[in-house]
C-alpha positions in Angstrom: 23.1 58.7 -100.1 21.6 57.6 -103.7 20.2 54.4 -104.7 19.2 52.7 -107.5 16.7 50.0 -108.0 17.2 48.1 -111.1 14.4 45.3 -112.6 17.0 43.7 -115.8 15.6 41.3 -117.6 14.2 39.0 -118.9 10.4 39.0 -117.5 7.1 40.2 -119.1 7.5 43.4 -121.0 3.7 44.6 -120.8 3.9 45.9 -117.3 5.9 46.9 -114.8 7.2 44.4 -112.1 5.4 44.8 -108.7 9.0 44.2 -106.4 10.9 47.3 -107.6 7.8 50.0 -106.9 7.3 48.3 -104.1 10.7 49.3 -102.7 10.7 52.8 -103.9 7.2 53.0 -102.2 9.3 52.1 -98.9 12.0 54.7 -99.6 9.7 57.3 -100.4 8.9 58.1 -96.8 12.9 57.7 -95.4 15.9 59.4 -95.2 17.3 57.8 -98.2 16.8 59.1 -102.1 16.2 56.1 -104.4 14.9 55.8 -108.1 14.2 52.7 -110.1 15.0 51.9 -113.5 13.5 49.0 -115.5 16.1 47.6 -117.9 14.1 44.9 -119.2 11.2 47.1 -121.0 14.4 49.6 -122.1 16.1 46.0 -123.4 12.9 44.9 -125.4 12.2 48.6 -126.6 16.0 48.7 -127.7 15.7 45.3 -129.8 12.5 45.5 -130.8 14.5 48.1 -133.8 14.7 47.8 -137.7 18.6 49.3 -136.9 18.9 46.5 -134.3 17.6 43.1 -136.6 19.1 44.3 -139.5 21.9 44.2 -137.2 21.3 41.5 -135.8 21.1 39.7 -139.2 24.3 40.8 -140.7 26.1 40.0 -136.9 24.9 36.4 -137.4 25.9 36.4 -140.9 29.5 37.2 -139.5 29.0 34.9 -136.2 28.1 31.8 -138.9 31.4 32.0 -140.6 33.4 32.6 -137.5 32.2 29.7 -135.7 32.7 27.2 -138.7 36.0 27.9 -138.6 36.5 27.5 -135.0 34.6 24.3 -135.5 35.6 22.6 -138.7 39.1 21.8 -137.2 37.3 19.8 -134.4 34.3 18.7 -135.5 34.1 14.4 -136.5 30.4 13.7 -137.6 31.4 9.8 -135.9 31.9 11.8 -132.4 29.0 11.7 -130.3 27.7 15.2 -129.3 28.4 14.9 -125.7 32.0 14.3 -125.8 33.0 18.0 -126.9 33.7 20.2 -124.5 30.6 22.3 -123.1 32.0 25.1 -125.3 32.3 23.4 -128.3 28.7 22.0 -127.3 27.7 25.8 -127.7 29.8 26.3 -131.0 28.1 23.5 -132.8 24.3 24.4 -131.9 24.9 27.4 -132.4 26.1 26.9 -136.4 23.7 24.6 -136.9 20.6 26.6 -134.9 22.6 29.9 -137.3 22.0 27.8 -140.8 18.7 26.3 -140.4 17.0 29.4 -139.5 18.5 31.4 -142.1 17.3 27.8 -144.6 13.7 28.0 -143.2 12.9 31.8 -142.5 13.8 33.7 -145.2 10.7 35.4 -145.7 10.9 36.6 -142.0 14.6 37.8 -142.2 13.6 39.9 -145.4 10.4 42.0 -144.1 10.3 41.7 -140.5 12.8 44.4 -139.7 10.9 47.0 -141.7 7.6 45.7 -140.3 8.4 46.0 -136.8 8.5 49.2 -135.5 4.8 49.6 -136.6 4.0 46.7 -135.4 5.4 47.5 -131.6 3.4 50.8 -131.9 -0.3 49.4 -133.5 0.6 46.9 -130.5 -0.1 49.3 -128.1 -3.1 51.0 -129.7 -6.5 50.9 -129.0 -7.9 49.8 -132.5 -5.0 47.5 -133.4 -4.8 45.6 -130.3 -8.3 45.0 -130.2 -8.5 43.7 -132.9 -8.2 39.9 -133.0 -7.3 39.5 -136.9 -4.9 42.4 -136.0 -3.5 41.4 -133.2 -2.4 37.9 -134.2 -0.6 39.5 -136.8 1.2 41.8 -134.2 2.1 39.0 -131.9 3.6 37.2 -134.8 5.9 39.8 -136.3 7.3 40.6 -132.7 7.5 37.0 -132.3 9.4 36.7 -135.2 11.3 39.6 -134.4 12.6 38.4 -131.1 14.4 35.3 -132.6 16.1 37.6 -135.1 17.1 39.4 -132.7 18.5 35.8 -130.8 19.8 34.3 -133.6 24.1 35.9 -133.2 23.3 34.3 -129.7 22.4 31.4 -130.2 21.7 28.7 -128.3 20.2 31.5 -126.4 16.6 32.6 -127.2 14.6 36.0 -126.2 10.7 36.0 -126.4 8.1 37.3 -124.9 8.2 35.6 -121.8 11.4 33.7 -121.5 15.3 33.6 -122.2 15.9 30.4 -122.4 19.5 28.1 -123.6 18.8 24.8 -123.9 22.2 24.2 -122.4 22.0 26.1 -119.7 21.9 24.6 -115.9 21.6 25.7 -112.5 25.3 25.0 -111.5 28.0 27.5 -110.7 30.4 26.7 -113.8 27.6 27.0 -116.4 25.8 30.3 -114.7 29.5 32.3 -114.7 30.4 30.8 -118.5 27.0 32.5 -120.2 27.4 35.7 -118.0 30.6 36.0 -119.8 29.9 34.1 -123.2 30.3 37.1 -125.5 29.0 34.4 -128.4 25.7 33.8 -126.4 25.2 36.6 -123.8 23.0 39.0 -125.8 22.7 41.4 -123.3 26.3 42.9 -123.4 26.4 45.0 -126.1 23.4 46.8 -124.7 24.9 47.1 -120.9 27.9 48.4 -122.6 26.1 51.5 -124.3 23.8 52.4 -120.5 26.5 51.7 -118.0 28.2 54.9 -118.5 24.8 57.0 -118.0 24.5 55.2 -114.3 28.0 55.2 -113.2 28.3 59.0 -113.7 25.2 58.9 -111.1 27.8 57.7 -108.3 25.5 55.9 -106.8 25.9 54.4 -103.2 23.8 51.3 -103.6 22.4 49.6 -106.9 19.5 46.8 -105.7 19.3 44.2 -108.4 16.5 42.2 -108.5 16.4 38.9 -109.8 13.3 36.6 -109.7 13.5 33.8 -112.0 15.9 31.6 -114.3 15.1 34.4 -117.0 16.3 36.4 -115.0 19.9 35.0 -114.1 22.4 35.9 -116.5 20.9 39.1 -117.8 20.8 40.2 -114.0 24.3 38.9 -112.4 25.6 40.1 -116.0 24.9 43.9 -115.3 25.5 43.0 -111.7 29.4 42.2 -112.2 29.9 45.2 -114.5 28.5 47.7 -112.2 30.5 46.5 -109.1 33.4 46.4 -111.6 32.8 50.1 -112.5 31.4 51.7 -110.2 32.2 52.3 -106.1 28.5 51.2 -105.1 27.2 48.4 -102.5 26.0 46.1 -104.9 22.8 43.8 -103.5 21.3 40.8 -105.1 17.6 40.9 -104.0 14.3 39.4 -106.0 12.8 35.8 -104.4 15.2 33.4 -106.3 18.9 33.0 -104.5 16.6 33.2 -101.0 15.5 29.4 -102.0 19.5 28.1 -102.6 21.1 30.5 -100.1 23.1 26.6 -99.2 25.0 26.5 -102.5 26.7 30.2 -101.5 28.8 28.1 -99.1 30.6 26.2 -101.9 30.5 29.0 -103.9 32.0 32.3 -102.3 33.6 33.9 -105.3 29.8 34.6 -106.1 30.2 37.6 -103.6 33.7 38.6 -105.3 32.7 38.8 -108.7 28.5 39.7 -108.8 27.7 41.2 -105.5 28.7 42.2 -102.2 25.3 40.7 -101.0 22.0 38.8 -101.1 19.2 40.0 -99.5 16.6 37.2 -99.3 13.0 36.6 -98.5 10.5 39.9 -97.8 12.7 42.8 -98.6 11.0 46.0 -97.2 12.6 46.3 -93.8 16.1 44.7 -94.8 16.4 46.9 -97.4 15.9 49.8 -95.4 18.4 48.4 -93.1 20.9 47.7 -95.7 21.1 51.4 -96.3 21.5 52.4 -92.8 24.4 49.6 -93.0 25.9 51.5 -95.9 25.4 55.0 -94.4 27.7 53.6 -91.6 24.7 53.8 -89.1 24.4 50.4 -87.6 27.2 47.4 -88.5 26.6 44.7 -91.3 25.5 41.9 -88.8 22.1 44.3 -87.4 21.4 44.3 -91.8 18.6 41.7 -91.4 18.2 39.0 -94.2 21.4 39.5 -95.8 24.1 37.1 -96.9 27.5 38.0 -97.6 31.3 37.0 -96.6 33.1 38.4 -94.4 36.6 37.2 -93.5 36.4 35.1 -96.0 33.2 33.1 -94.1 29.5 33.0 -95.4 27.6 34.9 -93.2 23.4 34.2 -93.0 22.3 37.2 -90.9 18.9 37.1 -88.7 15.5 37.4 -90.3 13.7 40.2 -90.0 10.0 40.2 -88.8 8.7 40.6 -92.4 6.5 44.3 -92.5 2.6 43.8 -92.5 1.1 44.8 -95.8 -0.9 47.7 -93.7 2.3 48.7 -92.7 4.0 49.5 -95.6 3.9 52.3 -97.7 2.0 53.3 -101.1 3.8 51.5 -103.9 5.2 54.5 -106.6 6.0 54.5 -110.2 7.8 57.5 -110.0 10.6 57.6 -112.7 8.5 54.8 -115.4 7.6 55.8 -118.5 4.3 53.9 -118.8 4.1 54.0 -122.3 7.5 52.1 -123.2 5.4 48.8 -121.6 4.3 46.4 -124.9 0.5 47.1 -124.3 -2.1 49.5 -124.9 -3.3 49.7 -121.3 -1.2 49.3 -118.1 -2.2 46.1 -115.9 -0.7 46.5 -112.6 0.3 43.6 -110.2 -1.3 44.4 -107.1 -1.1 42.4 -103.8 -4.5 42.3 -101.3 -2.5 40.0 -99.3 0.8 37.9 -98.6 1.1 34.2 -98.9 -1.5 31.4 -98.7 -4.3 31.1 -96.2 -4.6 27.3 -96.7 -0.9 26.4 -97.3 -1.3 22.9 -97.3 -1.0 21.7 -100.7 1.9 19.5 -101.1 2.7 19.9 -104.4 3.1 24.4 -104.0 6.0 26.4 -102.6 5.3 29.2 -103.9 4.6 30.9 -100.1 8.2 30.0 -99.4 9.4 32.8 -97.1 6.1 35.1 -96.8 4.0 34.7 -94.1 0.0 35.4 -94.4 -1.6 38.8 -93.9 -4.2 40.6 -95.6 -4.4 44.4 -96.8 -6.7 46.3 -94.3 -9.7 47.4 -97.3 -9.2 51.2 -96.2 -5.6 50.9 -97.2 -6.0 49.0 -100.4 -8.9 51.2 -101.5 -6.1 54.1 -101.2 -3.6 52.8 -103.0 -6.1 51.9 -105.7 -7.1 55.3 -105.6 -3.8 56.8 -105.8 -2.4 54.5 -109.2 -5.7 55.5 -110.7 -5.7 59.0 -109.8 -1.8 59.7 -110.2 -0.8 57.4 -112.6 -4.1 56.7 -114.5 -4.1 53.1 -114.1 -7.6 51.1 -114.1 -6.5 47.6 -114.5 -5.1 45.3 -112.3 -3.8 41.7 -111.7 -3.6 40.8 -107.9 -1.1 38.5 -107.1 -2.2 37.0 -104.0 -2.0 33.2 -104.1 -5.3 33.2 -103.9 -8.4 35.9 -102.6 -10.3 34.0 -100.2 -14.2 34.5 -100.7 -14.9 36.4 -97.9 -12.3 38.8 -99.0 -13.6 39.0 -102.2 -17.2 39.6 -100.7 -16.0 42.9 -98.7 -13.7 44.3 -101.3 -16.5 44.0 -103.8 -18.7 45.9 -101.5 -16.4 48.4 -100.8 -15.4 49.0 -104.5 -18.8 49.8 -105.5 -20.1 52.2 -102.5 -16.7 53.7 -103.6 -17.3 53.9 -107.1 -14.1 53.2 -108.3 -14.4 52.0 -111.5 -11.5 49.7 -111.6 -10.9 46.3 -112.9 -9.1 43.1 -112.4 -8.1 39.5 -112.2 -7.1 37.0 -109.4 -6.2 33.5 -109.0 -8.6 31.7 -106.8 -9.3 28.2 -105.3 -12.6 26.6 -105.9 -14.0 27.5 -102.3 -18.0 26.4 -102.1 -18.2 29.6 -100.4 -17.4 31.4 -104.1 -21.4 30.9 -104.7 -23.4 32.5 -107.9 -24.6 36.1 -106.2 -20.9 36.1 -104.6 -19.0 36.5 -108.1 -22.0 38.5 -109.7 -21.7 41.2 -107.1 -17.4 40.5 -107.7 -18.0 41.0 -111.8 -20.1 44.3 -111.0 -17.4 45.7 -109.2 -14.6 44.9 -111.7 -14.0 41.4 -111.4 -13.0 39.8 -114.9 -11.2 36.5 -114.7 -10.5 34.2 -112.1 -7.3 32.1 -112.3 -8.6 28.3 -110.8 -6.8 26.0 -109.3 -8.5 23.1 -111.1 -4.9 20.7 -111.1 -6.4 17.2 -111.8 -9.6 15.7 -112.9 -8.3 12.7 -110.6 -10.1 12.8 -107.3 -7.0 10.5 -106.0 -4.4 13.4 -106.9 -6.3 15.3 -105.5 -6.5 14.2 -102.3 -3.0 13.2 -102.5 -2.1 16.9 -103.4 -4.4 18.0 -100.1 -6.3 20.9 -102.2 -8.5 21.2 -99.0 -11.4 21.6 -101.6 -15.0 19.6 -101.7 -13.8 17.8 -105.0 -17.2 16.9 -106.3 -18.5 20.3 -105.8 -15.7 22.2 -108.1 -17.5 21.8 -111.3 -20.5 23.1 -110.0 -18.4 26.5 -109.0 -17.2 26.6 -112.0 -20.6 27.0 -113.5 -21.7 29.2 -110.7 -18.9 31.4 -112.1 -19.4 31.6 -115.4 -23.0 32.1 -115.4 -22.1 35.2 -112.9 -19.9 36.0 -115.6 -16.5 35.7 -114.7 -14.2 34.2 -117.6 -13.2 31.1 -116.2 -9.7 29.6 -116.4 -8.1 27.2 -115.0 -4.5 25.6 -114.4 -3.8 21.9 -114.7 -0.8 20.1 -114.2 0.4 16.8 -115.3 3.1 14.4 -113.6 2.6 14.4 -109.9 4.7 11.3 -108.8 1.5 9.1 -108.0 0.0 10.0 -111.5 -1.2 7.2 -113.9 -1.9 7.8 -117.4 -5.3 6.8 -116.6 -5.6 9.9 -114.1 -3.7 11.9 -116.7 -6.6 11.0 -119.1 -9.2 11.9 -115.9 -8.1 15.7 -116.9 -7.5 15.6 -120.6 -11.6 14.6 -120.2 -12.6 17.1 -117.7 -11.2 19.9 -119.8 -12.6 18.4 -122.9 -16.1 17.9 -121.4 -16.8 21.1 -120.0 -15.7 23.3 -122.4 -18.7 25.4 -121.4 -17.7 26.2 -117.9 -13.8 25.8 -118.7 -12.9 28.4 -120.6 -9.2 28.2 -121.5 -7.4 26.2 -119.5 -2.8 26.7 -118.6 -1.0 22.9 -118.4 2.2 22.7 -117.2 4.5 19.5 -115.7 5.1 19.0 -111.7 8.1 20.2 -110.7 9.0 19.1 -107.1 10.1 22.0 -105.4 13.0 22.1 -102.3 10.4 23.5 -100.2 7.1 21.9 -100.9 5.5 20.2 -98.3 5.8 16.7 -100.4 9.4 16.6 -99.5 8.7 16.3 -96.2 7.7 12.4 -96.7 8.1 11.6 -100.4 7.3 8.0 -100.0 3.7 9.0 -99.2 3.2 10.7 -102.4 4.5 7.7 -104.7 8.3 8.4 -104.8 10.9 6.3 -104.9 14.0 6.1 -103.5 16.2 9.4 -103.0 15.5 13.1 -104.0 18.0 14.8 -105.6 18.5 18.3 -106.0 18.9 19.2 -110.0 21.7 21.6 -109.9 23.0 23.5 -106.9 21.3 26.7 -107.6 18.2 25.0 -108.7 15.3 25.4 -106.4 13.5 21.8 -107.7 14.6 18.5 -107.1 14.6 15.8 -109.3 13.0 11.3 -108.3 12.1 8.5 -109.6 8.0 7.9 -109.0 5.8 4.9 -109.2 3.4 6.7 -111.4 4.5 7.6 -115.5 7.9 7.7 -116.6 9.0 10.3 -118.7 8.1 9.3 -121.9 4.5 8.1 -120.9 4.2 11.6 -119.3 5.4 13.6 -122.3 2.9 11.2 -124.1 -0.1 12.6 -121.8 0.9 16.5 -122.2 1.0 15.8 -126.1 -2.5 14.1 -125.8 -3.8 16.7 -123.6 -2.9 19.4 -126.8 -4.3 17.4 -129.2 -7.4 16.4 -127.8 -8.1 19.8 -126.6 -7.5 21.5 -129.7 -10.4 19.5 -130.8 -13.0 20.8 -128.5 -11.1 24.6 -127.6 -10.7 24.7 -131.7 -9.1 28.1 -132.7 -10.3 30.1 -129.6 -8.9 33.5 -129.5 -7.7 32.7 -125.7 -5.3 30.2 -127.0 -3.9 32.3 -129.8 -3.2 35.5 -127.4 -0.9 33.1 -125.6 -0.6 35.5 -122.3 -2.8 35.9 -120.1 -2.5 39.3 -119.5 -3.5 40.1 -122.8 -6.5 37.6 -122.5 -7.9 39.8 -119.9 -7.5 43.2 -121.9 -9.8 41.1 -124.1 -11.8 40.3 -121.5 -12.2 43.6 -120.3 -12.8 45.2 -123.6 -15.2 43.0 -125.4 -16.5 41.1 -122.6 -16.6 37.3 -121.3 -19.0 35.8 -123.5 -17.7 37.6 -126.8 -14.1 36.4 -126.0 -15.4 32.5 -125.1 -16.8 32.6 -128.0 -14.6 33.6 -130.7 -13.1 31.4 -133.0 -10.9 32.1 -135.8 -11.7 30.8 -139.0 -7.7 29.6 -140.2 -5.3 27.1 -138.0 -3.0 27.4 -135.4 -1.7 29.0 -133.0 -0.8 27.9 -129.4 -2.5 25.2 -127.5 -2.4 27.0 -124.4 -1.7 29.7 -122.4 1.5 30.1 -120.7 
């Protein structure tokens, strides 16, 4: 029996994704042959073309003429925007989004074609990536070169590190219209050209996994043209349907059209299962974690006892070209463990479906051996929700009797534990950044939130960590229901005041999650009244709160850009804009050079993402 394991896009192209080598990894030990292929580097490698903008430009040319016709018969300037027809919607942003760009970017639509396949290949050297000048040039021609590429497709948009419609929702109707919107889907064309090269594989089962919203069309599009063309099990996988698995009950076409299955929540036994299920070795119903219909009901099958990390096998990267990835060295997600060990804060979901374990130290310190050793990778993110300090303590011990020579970045929580000679002894054994969970300079949200920290002693670990030196940054977030603008302002400060121990700092806006632990008694937190789920495949919820309406919050997060800009001026962490890339920096020129360095001209981003 074959299988394939297929990562489409739209996520990150400077790395691989950790769930698809984490499968293989489980396959390579079985009965079962399986190989992986990444679609989403191969989609941003196929774009990122002069043959493919110049293309692009002339399709859009075409696409602005076509769609003024459709539109001109229609189209009353006296009609409000919202009573056309969802299509028309489309039609009309779309000519207008078409005509502006080709008004305001003429200079970009005449030399970035012929600039970037240079630019894509100086990206992923040494000496042009690391330089900054450089660099900031590269970012911006591939920038530039993604919305070319977007603009036939419009109100659609590739980049970096999101597809994005500004129209598009979480609901049934408006998922199935953009998978087969040829005016807006951008990703057909391509599918068209590969999906002969897999079908003559006859595969027995294609995995398809889909993570995030970026991920929803381009994934259920090549989804329903495999199980159109091909005689394969096709299974949904990836940690995004497993937190709306509900709306399948309205929705049952879902299985007639993009899959014969979801497999939801920690994949490496069901998957394993599912095969035996396709082999005709045990019946559907024993396939653990999977969803599907069958005689015409939604079926929810039992959950699996999810597979310790020390249980699984060595994750493999067998059949990736490494050097299609938009960087000039490899970063590889890692895990040292699964979930959260505090798993209280009200406002995060994000452990949703895992439960906690940690990676025995002999068996991470083989795997690490074996991506360095095998596959000549040195750099890695681990993508724990956080690495507790006494965790951090032993692996750093362990890394350096072992020599290893490897180094990396984490997200942390501001433990009093993490103390001075704890993150020295971390930076000389690889340790580069730490990703904080700062939130709110508000010691009110912050209890409310239940960060389970000592709040007036996180500033001082901040400093503890940066004179170790680790490069310090840290996530805030703005709109949690309770927030005033007042609290609001508590963080603009913080970040503004300690720019010395803050070193670059990621804002975002509160989303309330479906399974946060805030749900469980809104009222508490400052909510009133009724949540309300925002579409039916959306895994947030949407309230009315006592704290800042929506203008007086959009108000803060503009404040919080401008006043930072102030004090972060034109750091080279803001204009990298990933923070991936920020910690090649890091890694290369060090934590101090990189704090330091400003650019002399303006802009850039505020943030990173």
């Amino acid at each position: 029996m074959k299988i394939l394991l297929l990562f489409p896009p739209q996520w990150m192209p400077t790395s691989p994704h950790f769930a698809i080598p984490t499968l293989l990894g489980q396959f390579r030990e079985s009965e079962y042959k399986a190989s992986i292929m990444d679609l989403n580097i191969n989609f941003y490698n196929h774009i990122l073309t002069k043959e493919y903008l110049e293309g692009a430009i002339k399709k859009a040319q075409e696409s602005q003429k076509e769609t003024l016709k459709t539109i001109s018969g229609v189209y009353n300037p006296s009609k409000a925007f919202e009573d056309y027809t969802f299509d028309m919607q489309n039609k009309i942003a779309k000519y207008g989004m078409i005509k502006k760009y080709f008004q305001e970017n003429e200079e970009a639509i005449k030399n970035v074609p012929g600039l970037i396949e240079q630019a894509v290949e100086s990206f992923k050297l040494q000496e042009g990536f690391y330089n900054p000048e450089m660099v900031l040039m590269l970012t911006n021609i591939i920038d530039s070169a993604l919305e070319i590429a977007s603009i036939p497709y419009f109100p659609s948009k590739i980049s970096i590190n999101d597809y994005y419609n500004q129209f598009f929702k979480l609901d049934y109707e408006t998922i199935k219209y953009y998978v087969f919107n040829k005016d807006t889907n951008m990703f057909l064309d391509y599918y068209e050209k590969i999906l002969p090269e897999i079908v003559k594989e006859e595969y027995d089962c294609i995995g398809i996994s889909i993570n995030s919203s970026s991920q929803i069309v381009p994934g259920l599009t090549i989804a329903n043209m495999l199980k159109n063309s091909t005689k394969a099990h096709i299974n949904i996988g990836g940690n995004f349907f497993g937190r709306v698995i509900e709306a399948f009950e309205k929705h049952k076409e879902f299985f007639d059209i993009f899959a014969h299955s979801v497999l939801v929540e920690e994949g490496e036994t069901p998957v394993m299962e599912l095969a035996k299920y396709i082999d005709g070795k045990i019946p559907i119903e024993e396939a653990s974690n999977l969803v599907y219909v069958k005689d015409g009901e939604l079926k929810i099958n039992k959950k699996a006892e999810p597979l310790k990390l020390d249980d699984m096998q060595n994750v493999s990267l067998e059949g990736l070209e490494l050097d299609k990835y938009l960087t000039p060295d490899i970063i590889f997600p890692f895990q040292t463990s699964r979930g959260c060990y505090w798993r209280k804060c009200s406002f995060c979901d994000h452990d949703f479906g895992q439960f906690y374990n940690v990676k025995n130290l002999d068996k991470l310190i083989d795997q690490l051996k074996e991506m360095k050793e095998k596959y000549g990778i040195t750099k890695f993110e681990f993508i724990d929700e956080a690495i507790s300090p006494k965790y951090m303590e032993a692996l750093s011990q362990r890394l350096l009797d072992e020599n290893l020579k490897i180094t990396y970045f984490c997200n942390g929580r501001l433990e009093s534990e993490f103390s001075k000679e704890l993150l020295q002894k971390a930076v000389s054994a690889g340790l580069r950044m730490v990703l904080w969970g700062v939130e709110s300079g508000s010691k009110r949200i912050m209890k409310l939130i239940n960060k389970g920290i000592d709040i007036d002693n996180r500033l001082n670990i901040l400093r503890a960590s940066r004179e170790a030196g680790v490069f310090n940054f840290a996530f805030i977030f703005f709109g949690f229901p309770a927030e005033t603008k007042e609290e609001a302002m508590q963080t603009i400060d913080m970040l503004c005041a300690n720019t010395d121990i803050i070193n670059i700092y990621g804002k975002s806006m509160f989303t309330m999650g479906k399974h946060t632990k805030l749900r469980e008694d809104p009222t508490f937190y400052g909510v009133v009244g009724e949540t309300k789920q925002e579409s039916e495949f959306s895994p947030t919820y949407s309230y009315e709160a006592v704290g800042m309406t929506k203008a007086e919050l959009k108000e803060m997060m503009d404040l919080c850009s401008t006043k930072c800009h102030k004090f972060y001026g034109n750091a080279l962490a803001l204009h990298l804009g990933y923070r991936e890339l920020l910690f090649l920096y890091i890694d290369k020129h060090g934590a101090d050079w990189v704090s330091q360095y400003r650019f002399e001209h303006k802009g850039g981003s505020d943030e990173l993402f």
